[in-house]
N, C-alpha and C positions, 0 to 999 in steps of 0.2 A: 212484421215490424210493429212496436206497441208506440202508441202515441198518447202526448199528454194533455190536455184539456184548461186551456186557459179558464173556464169559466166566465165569461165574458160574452153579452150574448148576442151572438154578430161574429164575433171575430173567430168563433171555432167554423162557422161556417167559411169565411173566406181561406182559413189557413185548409182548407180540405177536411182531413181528419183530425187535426190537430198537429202540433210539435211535435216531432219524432224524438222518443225515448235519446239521451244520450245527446241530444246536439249540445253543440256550442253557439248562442245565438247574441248578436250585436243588437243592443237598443238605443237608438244613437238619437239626438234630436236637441233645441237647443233650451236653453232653461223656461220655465214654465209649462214645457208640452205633459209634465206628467208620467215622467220615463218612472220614477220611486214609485208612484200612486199604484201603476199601473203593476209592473212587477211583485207588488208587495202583494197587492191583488193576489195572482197568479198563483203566488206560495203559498200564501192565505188561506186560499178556496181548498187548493191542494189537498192542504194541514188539514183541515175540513172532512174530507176524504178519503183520509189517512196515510198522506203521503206525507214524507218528513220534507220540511226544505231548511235550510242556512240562510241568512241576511246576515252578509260582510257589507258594515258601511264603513266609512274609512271618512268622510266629512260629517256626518251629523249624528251628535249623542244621541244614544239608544235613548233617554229620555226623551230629546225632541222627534225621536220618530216614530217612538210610542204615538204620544199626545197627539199626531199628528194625524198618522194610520186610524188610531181611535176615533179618530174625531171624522174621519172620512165611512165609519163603520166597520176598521177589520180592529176586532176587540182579539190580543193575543189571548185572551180567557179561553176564546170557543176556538181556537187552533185546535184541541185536544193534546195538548201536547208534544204536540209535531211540527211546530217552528219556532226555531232558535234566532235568534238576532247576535251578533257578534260586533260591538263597540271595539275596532280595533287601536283607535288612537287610544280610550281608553285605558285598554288592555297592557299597550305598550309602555303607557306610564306605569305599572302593578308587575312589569318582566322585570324575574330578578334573577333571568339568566346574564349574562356577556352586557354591559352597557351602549357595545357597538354592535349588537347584533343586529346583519343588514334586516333591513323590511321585508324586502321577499321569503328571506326565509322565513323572518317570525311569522308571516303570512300563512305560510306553507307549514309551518309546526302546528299552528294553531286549526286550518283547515284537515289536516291528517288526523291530529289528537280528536279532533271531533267528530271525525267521519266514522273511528272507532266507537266512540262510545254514546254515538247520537247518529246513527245510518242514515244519512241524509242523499236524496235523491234527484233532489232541488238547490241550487246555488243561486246568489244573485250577488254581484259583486257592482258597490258603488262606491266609488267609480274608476271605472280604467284610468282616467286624466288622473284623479288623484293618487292610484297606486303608482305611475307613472314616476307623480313628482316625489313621492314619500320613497318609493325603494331607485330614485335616481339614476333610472337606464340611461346606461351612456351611448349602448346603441338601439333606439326605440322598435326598427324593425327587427333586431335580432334577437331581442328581451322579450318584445311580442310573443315573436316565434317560440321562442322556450317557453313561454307562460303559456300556451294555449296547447303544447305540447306536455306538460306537467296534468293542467286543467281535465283532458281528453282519458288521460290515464286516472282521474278519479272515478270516471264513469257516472255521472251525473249531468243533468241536463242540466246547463249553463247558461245562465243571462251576464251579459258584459255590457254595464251602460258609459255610453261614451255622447260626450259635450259636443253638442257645434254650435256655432258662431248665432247671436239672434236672429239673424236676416236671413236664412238657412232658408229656404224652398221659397222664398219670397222674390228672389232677382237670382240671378247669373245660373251659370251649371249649378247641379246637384251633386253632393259629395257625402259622405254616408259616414267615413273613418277621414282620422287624421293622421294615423300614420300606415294605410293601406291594410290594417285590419280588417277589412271586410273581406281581403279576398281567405282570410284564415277562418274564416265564421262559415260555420251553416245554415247560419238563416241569421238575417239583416232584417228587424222591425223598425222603422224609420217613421218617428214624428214631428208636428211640425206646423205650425200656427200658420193659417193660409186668411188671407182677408177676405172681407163676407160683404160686400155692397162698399161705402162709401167709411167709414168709421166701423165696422166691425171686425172680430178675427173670430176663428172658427179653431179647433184642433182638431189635426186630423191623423190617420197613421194608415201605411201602406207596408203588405209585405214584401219587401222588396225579392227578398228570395229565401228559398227553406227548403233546402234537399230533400228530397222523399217527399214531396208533397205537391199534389195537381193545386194550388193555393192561387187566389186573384191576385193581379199584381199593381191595382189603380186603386188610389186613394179613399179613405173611407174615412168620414164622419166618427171623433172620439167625441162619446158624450157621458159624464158624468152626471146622473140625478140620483141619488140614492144608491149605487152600484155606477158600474160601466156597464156600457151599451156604443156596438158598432154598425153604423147606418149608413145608407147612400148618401153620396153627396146630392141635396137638391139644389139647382140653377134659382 
């Protein structure tokens, strides 16, 4: 089995070897944990590498995610050429196929056309909640199912970032998916703002699970200075 290498430095040690070639992995957590940061990372380094990856966002202009990522240090200049971004609300304003053509498929026209003529081995889809409401499942576990059954057949290792609620690992049960997606994933990254003394918060991310992989499964220190970097938690 070949595995893929977050770059991230910490966290390929906890996932074992790394991501195994080909999963479909849930990055689920609730806003501010750094699910885009983080992924963008991932493809980034990759590109780096010379591994091709895709960024489908589906909420923020390829201008605002430029400026953003740039600004965090992943300059698309030094990709080498091997990562693509895809503005697909954009896009969908510039389709001058069918006026009604649904979502999912434009989704799916648009991720096919470019797997031919741009080999991409990397995906990162933001966000599931958003594709959700934009291609209008009427039944979300069974729209799920077909999507991750489409996904699987591209043969690409897959990030699927999905929204929880902001009090998320803070009080009550833990919940990873909101519509039982998790049990369709192969590996669940779960992040999550944990309190630190009296007035502080902390981010933190735990593998929750990743097939093919002896991986830790207790929470670990996300910390951004210059790069990411994954640490123990200290008391």
């Amino acid at each position: 089995m070949n595995f893929l290498k977050t770059y991230v430095d910490g966290l390929d040690d906890i996932l074992g070897m790394g991501i195994p070639q080909g999963s479909l992995v849930l990055v689920s957590g609730a806003p501010g944990t750094m699910k885009t940061s983080l992924t963008y990372h991932v493809l980034h380094e990759n590109a780096r590498h010379g591994v091709k990856g895709l960024y489908v966002s589906l909420e923020q202009s390829r201008a605002s995610l430029l400026e953003h990522m740039e600004g965090l240090g992943n300059r698309l200049d030094d990709s080498g050429g091997n990562l693509s971004l895809l503005d697909l609300a954009a896009l969908r304003k510039t389709f001058t196929g069918p006026a009604d053509q649904p979502w999912m498929d434009l989704f799916k026209l648009y991720a096919n056309g470019l797997r031919r003529s741009f080999d991409y081995r990397l995906l990162v889809i933001d966000s599931l909640d958003a594709l959700e409401i934009l291609a209008k499942f009427a039944d979300a576990r069974r729209d799920l199912f077909a999507l991750v059954r489409w996904l699987r057949g591209l043969q690409a290792t897959t990030f699927l970032l999905g929204e929880l609620p902001s009090d998320d690992g803070l009080a009550g049960r833990q919940v990873f998916a909101k519509h039982k997606e998790d049990y369709l994933a192969d590996g669940i990254v779960h992040l999550r703002l944990a309190r630190q003394g009296d007035f502080g918060m902390q981010r933190q991310i735990r593998i929750v699970k990743m097939r093919g992989t002896r991986h830790a499964t207790d929470y670990h220190a996300l910390v951004f200075d210059n790069g990411f970097r994954v640490t123990r938690i200290l008391a």
